[in-house]
C-alpha positions, 0 to 999 in steps of 0.5 A: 370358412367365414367364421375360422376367419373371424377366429383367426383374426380375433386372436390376432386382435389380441395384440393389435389395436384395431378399427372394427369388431373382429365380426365385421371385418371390412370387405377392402377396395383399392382403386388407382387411376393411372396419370390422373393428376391432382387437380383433375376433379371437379370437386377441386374446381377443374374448370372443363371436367366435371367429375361427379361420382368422385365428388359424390365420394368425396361428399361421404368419405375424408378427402386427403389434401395432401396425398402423395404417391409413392414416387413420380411415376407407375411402377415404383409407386404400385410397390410402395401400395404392396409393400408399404416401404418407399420402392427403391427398398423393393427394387422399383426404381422406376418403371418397368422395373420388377418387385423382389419376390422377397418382399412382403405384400399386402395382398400376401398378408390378408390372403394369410388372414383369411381374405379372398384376393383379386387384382384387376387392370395394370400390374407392371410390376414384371418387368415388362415395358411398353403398352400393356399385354396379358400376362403370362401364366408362369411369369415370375413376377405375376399377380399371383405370385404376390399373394392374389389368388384370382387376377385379371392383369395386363403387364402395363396401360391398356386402353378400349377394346384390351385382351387381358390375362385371366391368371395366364389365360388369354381373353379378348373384352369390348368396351372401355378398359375401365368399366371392364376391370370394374365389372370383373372386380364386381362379379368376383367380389359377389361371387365370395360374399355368396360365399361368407368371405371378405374381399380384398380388391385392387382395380389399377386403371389402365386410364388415362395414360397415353395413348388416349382414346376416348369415346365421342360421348365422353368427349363431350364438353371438350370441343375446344380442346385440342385432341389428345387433351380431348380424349385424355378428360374423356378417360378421366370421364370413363373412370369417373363412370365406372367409380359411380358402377363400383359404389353402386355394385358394393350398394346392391351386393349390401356390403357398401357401408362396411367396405373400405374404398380407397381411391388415389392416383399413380403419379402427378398429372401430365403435360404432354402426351402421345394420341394413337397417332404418335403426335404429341401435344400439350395436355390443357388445362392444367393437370396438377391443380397449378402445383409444380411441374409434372409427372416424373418430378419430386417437386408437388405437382409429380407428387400429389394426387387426389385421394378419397377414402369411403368408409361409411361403417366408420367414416360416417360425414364428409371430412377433409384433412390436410395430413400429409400422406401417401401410398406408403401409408395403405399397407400399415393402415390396412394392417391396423384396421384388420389386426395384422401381425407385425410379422406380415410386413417387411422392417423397414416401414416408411408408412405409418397407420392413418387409422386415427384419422378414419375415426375422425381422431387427431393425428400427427404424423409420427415420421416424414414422408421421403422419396426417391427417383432418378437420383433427386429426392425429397422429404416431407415433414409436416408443412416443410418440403426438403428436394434434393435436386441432385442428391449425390452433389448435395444440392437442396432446397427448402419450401415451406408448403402451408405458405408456399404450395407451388413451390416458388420459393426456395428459404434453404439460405434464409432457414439454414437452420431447418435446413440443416435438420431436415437434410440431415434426416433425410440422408440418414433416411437415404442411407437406410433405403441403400442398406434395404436395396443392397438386400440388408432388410431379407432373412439371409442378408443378401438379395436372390435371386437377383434382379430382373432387369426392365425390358420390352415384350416385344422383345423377350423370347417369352411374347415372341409366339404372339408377334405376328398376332397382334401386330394388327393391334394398334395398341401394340402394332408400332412397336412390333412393327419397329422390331420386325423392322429392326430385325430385317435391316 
């Protein structure tokens, strides 16, 4: 089978520059933490969390500066990493919402090039909202229907203790969500290496959103926090662990220095969050590294994340770069490196191959980076930073990031110049993404079948038969409970 793959994609290479030898494809990890944000590692001086498998990664690897996700909050930018175009394109406006069949995945493409495909941890691209809950087996909107043959998944965050879906089998698991999804990851990537085929793997955490739940070892350190900030770095500590089990698992299988690891973050960091017990109370210290604002913002501190890329096949010292880049970027990356045709990605594509800078070349980015969410946006090009604070009204500003990072000043009267340029492409870009989420971009022009509007398990006819059985869970037992309560008023 192994070696009909290495045909194929030798054939493919023909017509497609690409990173590696078309005999030593790269086994593929993509790894994504879940509210962890730009200034939560210890390799960027946190001053109470100490993060050192990333930093050890970091140390081996290049270290994006400046990465953005895909949008400022979960599901949006979960489809910009599948699809590699900006998520309203897709249909993902925000969370909750659910990615169009009609859009082409990554997942889909080297499935087709001969890849085995597993997806492991939060998926949210169904629909669903509210804590995360197995998948269903016939869900339109699955893992499996999206190009992964094998899928460990539940529809949004998970904490300690979660019940998942086995491509719609129900089981019960012990221990912390992260080491959990990583140890599955493992096994099913040994099991194909055993095998002869090359792996592609998404592990999406389900950490460290809220609700927090940390184990009292790995609160350690954090006494003089308060509890939810407490137990939001003692996840962040538990992905850590499980980042240093992933490296160690590709080590002992022989397959570390030719797999592709790629670590980043969902959204920009938080500032308030809600513990199991409802309450809510500020995350402290920082989260975004002093950046503006927070998750569900356009401004850098909703954006940035922390990004590291291992590679030691190809990237073979530690390097940083202060590139911009984002989520977008990982599908065409993915697709140059492997010889993907053209043909395996949806037209319009927002991201660009950031393979010249693996192999420690320089690059210029050949177009901006926009955004879109809630009706505000922005655009990044090179080190300035157009946000429209209100697209519809007009409303923009300007910040020039190398001498502004934090956003403070606003030069839209000062550069109306540049000003005028960047808002210009940028509208031009904004009336391209409306033209995709009319349905413009698909085979018959239009768009079907229709939307799947966001909606709550606990509501849907779907998850009914399983109510009476989880309501004792505290993850889910405050939602259900409010629904039985609603029902019998």
């Amino acid at each position: 089978m192994f070696q009909h793959l290495l045909c194929a994609v030798a054939i493919l290479c023909l017509s497609t520059q690409i990173l590696v030898a078309a005999d030593d494809v790269p086994h593929i990890v993509l790894v994504m933490a879940d509210d962890q944000g730009w200034g939560e590692t210890s390799y960027y001086d946190h001053p109470v969390l100490k993060t050192p498998q990333l930093d050890a990664m970091a140390a081996s690897g290049l270290r994006f500066d400046r990465f953005y996700a895909g949008a400022p909050v979960c599901s949006p930018t979960r489809a910009t990493v599948l699809t590699g175009r900006t998520n309203d394109r897709t249909g993902v406006l925000s969370h909750g919402y659910a990615l169009r069949t009609q859009e082409k995945t990554l997942a889909q493409a080297l499935k087709a090039a001969g890849y085995a495909t597993g997806h492991f941890g939060k998926w949210h691209l169904d629909g669903f909202r509210g804590p995360g809950v197995p998948i269903l087996k016939d869900d339109p909107r699955s893992p499996g229907v999206f190009g992964f043959d094998t899928w460990l998944s539940v529809t949004n965050f998970f904490d300690r203790d979660p019940v998942m879906s086995r491509e719609g089998k129900f089981e019960q698991f012990r221990g912390d969500s992260s080491e959990i999804i990583v140890a599955e990851a493992l096994k099913f990537i040994q099991q194909k290496v055993e095998s002869g085929r090359p792996t592609f793997s998404v592990i999406w955490y389900g950490s460290p959103h809220a609700p927090f739940l940390a184990t009292e070892e790995d609160r350690e350190g954090f006494d003089d926090l308060n509890s939810n900030s407490q137990h939001h770095y003692g996840e962040i500590v538990a992905i850590d662990r499980s980042v240093g089990t992933l490296r160690q698992g590709l080590r002992d299988l022989g397959i570390a220095t030719n797999t592709l690891l790629w670590y980043c973050s969902d959204n920009g960091g938080l500032e308030n969050g809600h513990g199991w017990n409802g309450k809510s109370s500020v995350i402290r210290p920082d989260t975004v590294g002093g950046l503006r604002d927070n998750k569900g913002s356009v401004y850098e501190g909703g954006l940035r994340v922390p990004c590291i890329v291992e590679w030691p096949a190809v990237i073979d010292e530690e390097r940083t770069t202060d590139i911009a880049a984002a989520t977008q970027d990982i599908f065409p990356t993915i697709a140059d490196i492997v010889g993907l045709p053209s043909s395996a990605m949806l037209n319009p594509i927002d991201g660009v191959s950031l393979a010249p800078l693996f192999r420690g070349e320089p690059m210029q980015r050949s177009k901006p980076i926009g955004f879109r969410f809630g009706g505000r946006g922005a655009w990044v090009d090179g080190d300035w930073k157009l946000v429209a604070t209100r697209i519809a009204k007009n409303r923009f500003e300007l910040y020039h990031l190398a001498d502004d990072p934090t956003e403070s000043n606003n030069l839209i009267d000062i550069n109306r110049v540049k000003a005028e340029e960047l808002k210009n492409s940028f509208l031009a870009w904004n009336a391209s993404v409306e033209k995709s989420f009319a349905g413009a971009d698909y085979p018959a022009g239009k768009l079907a079948p229709a939307d799947l509007k966001p909606r709550g398990w606990v509501n849907a006819k779907e998850y009914k038969p399983y109510l009476e059985d989880w309501q004792n869970r505290p993850e889910y037992a405050g939602r259900i409970k409010r629904e039985l309560r609603r029902k019998s008023e």
